[in-house]
N, C-alpha and C positions, 0 to 999 in steps of 0.2 A: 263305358267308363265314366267315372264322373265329373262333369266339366270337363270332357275330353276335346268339345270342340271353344270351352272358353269363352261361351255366350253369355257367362252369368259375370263377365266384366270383373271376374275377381282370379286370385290363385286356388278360390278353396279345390279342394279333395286332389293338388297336389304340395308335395312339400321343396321348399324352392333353401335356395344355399346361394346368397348372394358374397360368395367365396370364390376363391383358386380349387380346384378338383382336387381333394388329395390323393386322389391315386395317381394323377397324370402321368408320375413317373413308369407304369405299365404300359405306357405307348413309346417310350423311349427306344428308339429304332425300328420299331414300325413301318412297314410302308404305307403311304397314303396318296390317292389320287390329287391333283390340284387342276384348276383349270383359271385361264388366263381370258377372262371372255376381251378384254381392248384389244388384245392381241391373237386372239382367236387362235390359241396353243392349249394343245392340254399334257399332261403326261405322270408321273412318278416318281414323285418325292420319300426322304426318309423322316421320320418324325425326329427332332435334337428336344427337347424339355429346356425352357429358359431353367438357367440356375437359381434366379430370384426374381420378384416381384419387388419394387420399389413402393411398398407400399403408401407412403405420402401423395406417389402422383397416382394412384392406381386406384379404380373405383369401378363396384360390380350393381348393376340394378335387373333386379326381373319386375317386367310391368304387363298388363291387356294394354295391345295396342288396336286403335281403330287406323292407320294409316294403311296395312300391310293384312290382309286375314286373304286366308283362302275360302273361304264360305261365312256367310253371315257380316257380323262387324267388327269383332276381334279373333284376334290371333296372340299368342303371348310373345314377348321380347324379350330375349336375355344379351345383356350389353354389358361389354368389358371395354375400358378404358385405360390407359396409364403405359409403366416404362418398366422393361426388365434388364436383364441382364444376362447374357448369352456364356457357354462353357468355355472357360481359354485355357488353351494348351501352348504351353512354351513361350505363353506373351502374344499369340495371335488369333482371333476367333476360331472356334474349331468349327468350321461350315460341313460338315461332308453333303450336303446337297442343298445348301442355303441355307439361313438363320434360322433360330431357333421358335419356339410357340411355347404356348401354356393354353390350359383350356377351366373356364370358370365365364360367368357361373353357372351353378346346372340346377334342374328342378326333377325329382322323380315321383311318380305317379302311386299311388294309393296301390294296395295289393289285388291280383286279380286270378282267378284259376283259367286254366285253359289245356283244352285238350288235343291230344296230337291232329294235325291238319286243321284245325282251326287258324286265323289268320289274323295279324296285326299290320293295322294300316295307319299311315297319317301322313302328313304334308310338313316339308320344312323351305323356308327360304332364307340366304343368306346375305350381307350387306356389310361390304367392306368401312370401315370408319377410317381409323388414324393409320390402319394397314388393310392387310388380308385377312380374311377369317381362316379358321381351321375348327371343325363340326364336328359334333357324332352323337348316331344316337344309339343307345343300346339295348338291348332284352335280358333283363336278370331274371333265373330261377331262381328259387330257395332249395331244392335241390331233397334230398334223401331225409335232411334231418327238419324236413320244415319251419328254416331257421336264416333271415337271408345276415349276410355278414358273416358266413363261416368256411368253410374250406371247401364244401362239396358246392359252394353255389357254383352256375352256369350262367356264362356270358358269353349272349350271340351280338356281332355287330349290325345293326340295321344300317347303317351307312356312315361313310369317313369322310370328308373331305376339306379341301385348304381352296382359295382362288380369292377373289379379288371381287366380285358380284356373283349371284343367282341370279338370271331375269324373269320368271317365273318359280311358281312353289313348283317340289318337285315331290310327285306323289309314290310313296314307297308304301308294298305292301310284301312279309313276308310270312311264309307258314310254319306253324308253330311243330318242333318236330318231337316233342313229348312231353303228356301230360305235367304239369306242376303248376306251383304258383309261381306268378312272372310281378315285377314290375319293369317301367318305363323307367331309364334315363337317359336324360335329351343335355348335350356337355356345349357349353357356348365357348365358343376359344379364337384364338387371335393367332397368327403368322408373321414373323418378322422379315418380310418380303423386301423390305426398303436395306435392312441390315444398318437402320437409327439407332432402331432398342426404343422408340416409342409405336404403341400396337394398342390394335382396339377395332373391335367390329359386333356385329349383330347377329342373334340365330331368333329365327319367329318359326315357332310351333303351331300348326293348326289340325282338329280334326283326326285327335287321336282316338280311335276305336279298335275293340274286338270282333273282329266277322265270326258270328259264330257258325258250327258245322252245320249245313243243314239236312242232312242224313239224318233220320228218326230208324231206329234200330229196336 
């Protein structure tokens, strides 16, 4: 893929959205893993969507960072910062298994074919800021009408998660279960773990490739 591992210290050949996700609201009760590394708990949380971003205090960057890469000297950062505002029901936060998240900003990757049992791999780590983070990265098809943004697209999840640090990148690879065009996207997002309503953390992308098949037929 191109610039998949971010060696060329720039975003080319993907396109980055230093925004709130507008779809977020399709994670909205969801379940999602979280893990607690200070307190060495991990378990199962439901996703709640803040109702709003504060946008005055609230600020999205995607950079190459050299601090944080899993091979070579950078890796990409996407960093949300700022203050939301949680769902209220009858005049009291409506928690059903803690506060609420938003996820921004996200970058997604150039188009790419790929064939069933071929494999998509790459490294992410994550860095709690003003709270917890909450992650994800995704597999889109374009689907029947080779068209992505329309009803037949396919969304596989590569991985979900909320907690408070990653202490190393954590390497996911998984196999492609049919033929189409796919893109990447990699969703930076925050956890209102403190239950303040100010949130803010970090997702670093590295070393995203296609393993292709190696069976010659």
């Amino acid at each position: 893929l191109e610039n998949g591992n971010f060696e060329s210290g720039t975003t080319e050949g993907w396109t980055t959205f230093e925004q709130a996700y507008p779809d977020e609201q399709d994670f909205n009760g969801n379940a999602i893993p979280w893990v607690n590394e200070d307190a060495n708990t991990s378990g199962t949380g439901s996703v709640l969507i803040a109702t709003s971003i504060k946008g005055a205090t609230t600020s999205y960057a995607i950079t190459p960072d050299t601090d944080n890469a899993n091979n070579g000297d950078y890796s990409l950062r996407l960093l949300m910062n700022g203050e939301i505002t949680c769902p209220v029901s009858g005049g009291v936060i409506n928690e059903p298994d803690g506060y609420c998240s938003t996820y921004g900003p996200y970058i997604e990757s150039g188009a790419f074919s790929a064939v069933a049992g071929e494999k998509v791999n790459f490294a992410w780590l994550a860095i709690n800021g003003s709270d917890w983070y909450e992650v994800r990265g995704l597999l889109i098809g374009d689907g029947a009408d080779d068209t992505f943004g329309t009803a037949d697209d396919t969304t596989t999840s590569l991985f979900s998660q909320r907690g408070d640090k990653v202490t190393s990148f954590q390497i996911v690879s998984n196999t492609v279960s049919a033929d189409d065009t796919y893109k990447f996207a990699f969703l930076g997002g925050t956890y209102d773990a403190t239950g303040l309503l100010g949130v803010g953390a970090s997702l670093y992308i590295d070393d995203v490739e296609l393993e292709l098949n190696n069976t010659i037929t």
